[in-house]
TORKOL-4160 file (C-alpha; in steps of 0.2 Angstrom, whole numbers, padded with zeros to 4 digits, m for minus):
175
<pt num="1" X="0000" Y="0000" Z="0000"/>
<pt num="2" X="0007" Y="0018" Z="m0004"/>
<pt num="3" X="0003" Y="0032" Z="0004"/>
<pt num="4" X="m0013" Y="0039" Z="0012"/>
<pt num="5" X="m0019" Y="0046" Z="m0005"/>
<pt num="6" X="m0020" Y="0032" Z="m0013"/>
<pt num="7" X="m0027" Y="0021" Z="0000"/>
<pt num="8" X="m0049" Y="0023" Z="m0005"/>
<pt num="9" X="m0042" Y="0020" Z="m0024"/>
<pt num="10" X="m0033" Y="0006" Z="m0018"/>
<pt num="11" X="m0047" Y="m0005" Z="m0011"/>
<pt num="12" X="m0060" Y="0003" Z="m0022"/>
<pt num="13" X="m0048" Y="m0009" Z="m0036"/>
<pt num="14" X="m0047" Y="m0023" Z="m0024"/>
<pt num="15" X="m0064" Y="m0022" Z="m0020"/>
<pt num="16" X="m0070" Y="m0023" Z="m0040"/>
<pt num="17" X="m0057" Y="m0038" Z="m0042"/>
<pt num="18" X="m0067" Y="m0047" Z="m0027"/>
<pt num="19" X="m0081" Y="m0043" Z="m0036"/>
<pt num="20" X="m0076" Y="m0052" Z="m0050"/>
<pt num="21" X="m0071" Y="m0068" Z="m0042"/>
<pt num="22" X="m0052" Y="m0065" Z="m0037"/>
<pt num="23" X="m0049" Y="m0074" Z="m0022"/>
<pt num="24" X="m0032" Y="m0075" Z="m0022"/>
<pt num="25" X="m0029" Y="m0056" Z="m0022"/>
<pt num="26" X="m0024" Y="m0049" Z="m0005"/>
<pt num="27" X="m0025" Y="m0031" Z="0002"/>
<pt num="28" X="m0012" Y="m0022" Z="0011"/>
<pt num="29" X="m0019" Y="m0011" Z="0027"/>
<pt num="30" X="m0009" Y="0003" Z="0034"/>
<pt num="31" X="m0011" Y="0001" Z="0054"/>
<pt num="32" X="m0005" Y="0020" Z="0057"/>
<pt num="33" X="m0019" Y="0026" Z="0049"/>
<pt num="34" X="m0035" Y="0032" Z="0057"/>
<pt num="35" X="m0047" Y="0025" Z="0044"/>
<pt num="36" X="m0040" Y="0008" Z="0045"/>
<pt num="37" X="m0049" Y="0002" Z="0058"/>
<pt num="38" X="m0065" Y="0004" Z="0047"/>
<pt num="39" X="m0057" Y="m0002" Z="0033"/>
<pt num="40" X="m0054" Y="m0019" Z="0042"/>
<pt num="41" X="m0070" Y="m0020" Z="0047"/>
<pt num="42" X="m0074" Y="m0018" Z="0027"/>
<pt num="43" X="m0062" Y="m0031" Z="0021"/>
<pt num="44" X="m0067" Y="m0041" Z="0035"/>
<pt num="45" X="m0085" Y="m0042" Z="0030"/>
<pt num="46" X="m0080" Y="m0048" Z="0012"/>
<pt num="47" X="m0068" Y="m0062" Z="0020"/>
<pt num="48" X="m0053" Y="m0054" Z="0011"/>
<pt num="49" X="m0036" Y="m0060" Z="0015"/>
<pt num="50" X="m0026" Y="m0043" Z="0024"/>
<pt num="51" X="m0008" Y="m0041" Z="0026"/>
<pt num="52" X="m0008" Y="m0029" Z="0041"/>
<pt num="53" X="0008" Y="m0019" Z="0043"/>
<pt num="54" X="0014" Y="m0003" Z="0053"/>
<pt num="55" X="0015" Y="0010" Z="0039"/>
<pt num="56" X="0029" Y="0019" Z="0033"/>
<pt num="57" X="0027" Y="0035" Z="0026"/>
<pt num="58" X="0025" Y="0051" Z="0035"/>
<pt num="59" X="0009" Y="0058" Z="0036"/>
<pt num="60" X="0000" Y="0071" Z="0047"/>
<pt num="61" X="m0007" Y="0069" Z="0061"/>
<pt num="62" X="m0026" Y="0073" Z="0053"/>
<pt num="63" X="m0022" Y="0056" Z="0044"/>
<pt num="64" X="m0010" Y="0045" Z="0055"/>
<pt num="65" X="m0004" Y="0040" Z="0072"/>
<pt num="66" X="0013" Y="0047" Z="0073"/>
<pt num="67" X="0018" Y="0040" Z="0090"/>
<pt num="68" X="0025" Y="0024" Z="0091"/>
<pt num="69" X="0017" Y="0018" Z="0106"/>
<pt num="70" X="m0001" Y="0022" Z="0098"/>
<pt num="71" X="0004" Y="0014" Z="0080"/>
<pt num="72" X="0010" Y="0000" Z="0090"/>
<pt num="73" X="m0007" Y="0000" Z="0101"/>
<pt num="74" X="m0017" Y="0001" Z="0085"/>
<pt num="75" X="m0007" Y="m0012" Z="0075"/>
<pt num="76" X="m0011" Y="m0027" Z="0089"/>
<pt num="77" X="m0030" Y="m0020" Z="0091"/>
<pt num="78" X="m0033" Y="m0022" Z="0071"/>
<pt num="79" X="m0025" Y="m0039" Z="0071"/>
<pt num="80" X="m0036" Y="m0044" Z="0085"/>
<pt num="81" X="m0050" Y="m0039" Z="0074"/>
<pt num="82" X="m0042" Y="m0048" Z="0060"/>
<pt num="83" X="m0038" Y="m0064" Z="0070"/>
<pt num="84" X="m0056" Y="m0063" Z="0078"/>
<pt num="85" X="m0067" Y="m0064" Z="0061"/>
<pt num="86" X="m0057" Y="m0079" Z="0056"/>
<pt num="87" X="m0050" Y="m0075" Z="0041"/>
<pt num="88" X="m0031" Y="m0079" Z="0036"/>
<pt num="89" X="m0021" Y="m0064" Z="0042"/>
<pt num="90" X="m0005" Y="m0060" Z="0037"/>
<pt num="91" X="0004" Y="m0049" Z="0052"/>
<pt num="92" X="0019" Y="m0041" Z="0045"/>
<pt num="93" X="0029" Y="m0035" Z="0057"/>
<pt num="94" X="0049" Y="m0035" Z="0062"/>
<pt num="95" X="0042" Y="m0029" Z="0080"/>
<pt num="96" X="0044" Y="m0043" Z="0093"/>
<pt num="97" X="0034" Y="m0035" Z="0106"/>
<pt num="98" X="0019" Y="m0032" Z="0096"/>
<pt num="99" X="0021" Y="m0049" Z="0089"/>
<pt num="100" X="0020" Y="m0058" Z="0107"/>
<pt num="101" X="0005" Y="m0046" Z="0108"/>
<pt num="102" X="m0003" Y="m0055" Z="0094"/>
<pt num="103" X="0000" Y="m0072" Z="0098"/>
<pt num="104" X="m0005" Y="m0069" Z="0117"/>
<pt num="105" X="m0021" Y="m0063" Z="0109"/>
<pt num="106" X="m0023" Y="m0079" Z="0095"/>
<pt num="107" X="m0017" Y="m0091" Z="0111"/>
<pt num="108" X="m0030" Y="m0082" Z="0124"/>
<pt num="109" X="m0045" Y="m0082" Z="0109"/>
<pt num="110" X="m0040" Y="m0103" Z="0105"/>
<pt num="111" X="m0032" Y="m0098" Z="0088"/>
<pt num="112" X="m0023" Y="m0111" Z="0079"/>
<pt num="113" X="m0006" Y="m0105" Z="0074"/>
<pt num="114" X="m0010" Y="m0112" Z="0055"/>
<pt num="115" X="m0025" Y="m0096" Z="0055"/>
<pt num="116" X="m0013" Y="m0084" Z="0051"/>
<pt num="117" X="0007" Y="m0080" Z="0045"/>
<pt num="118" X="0018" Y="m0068" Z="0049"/>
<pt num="119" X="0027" Y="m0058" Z="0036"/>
<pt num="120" X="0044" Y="m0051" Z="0038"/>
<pt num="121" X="0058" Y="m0041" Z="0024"/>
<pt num="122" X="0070" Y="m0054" Z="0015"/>
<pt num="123" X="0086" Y="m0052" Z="0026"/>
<pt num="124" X="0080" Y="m0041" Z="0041"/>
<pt num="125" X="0077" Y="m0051" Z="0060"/>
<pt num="126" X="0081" Y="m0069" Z="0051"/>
<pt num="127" X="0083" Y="m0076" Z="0070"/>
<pt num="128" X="0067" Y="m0070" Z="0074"/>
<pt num="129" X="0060" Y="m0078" Z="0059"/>
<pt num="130" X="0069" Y="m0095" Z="0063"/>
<pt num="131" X="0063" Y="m0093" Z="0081"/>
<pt num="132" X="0045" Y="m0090" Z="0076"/>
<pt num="133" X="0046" Y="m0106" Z="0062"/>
<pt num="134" X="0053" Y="m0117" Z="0074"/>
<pt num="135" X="0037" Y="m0110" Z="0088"/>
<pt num="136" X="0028" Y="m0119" Z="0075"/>
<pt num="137" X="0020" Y="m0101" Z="0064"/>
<pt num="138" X="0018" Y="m0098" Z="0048"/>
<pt num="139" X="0033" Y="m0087" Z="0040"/>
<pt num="140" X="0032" Y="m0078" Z="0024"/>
<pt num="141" X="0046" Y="m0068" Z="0017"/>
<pt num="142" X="0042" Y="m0052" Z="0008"/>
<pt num="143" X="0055" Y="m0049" Z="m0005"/>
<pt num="144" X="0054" Y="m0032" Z="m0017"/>
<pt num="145" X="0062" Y="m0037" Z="m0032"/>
<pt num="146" X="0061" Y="m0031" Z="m0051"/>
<pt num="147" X="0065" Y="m0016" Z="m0061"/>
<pt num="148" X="0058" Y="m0006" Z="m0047"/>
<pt num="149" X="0063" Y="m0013" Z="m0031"/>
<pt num="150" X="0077" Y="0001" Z="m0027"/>
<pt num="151" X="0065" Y="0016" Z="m0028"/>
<pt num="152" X="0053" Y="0006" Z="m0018"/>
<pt num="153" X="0066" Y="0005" Z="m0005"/>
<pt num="154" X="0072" Y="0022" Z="m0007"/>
<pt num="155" X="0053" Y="0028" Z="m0005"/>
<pt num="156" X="0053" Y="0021" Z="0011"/>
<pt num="157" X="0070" Y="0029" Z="0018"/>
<pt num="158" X="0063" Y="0046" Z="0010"/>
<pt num="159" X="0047" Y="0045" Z="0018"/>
<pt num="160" X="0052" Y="0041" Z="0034"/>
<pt num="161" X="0070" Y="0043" Z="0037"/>
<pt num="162" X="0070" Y="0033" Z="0053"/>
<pt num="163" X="0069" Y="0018" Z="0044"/>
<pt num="164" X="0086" Y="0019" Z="0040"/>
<pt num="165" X="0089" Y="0018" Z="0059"/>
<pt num="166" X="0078" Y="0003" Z="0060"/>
<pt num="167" X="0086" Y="m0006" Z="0043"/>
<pt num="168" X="0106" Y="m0004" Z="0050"/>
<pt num="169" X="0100" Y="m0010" Z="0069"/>
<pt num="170" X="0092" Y="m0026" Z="0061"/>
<pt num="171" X="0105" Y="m0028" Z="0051"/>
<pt num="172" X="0116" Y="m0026" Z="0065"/>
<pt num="173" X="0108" Y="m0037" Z="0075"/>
<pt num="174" X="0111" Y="m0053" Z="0061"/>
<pt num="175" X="0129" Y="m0053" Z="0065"/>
């Protein structure tokens, strides 16, 4: 998902492949965003597969949570809600705290670990990638690739240039 402009296009699209019979096409919600709760609640009442993730761009405050602690907060309730209707969740987070949130929350509810996956970047937190797979989850690993894999990346450093910080401590970390 790109930035908060983009977002209502970006389901409206989604929402006419659903229409049309594409079940294997996912959407990506952004959990910093104020509207996302309702647009769970949307995609959760068409049974839609959602890959949840933090958000990564700067936006205003009108738009987006910009603490971490209330993007963090936000990010656990929608997966609650996502986790909850039963739908298969993907919960794409590098963040181990708000990844023992959610699987206190799928252990408390009786959720079977094969009811959702978490979703992590190609090469950032492999041991806690191992360490979930071995825990028994599901792992998916998100790689950008193609002609347009480097200004993707460079979008996200010039968005937010914080996650620069976050890229060289992960990579820190795997050594």
């Amino acid at each position: 998902m790109e930035n908060s402009p983009y977002t209502e296009r970006t389901l409206e699209i989604f929402e006419t492949l659903w229409e049309q019979e594409y079940r294997n096409v996912g959407v990506a919600l952004q959990a910093y965003l104020h509207r996302t709760e309702q647009d769970v609640r949307r995609m959760n009442e068409l049974g839609a597969r959602v890959r949840l993730v933090k958000g990564a761009y700067k936006e205003p405050a009108s738009v987006a949570y910009r603490k971490k602690s209330e993007v963090d907060a936000a990010f656990v309730r929608l997966a609650g809600l996502l986790l909850d209707r039963g739908t298969y969740p993907a919960i794409a987070t590098h963040d181990e705290a708000v990844i023992a949130q959610v699987r206190a929350h799928a252990s408390t509810r009786g959720i079977p670990s094969d009811r959702y996956e978490f979703q992590m970047l190609y090469g950032i937190r492999r041991d806690l990638q191992a360490g979930l797979v071995a825990a028994g989850y599901r792992m998916r690993v998100y790689v950008p690739f193609g002609r347009e894999w480097f200004p993707y990346f460079m979008r996200r450093l010039g968005e937010r240039p914080a996650n620069l910080g976050f890229v060289l401590r992960a990579l820190i970390r795997e050594r």
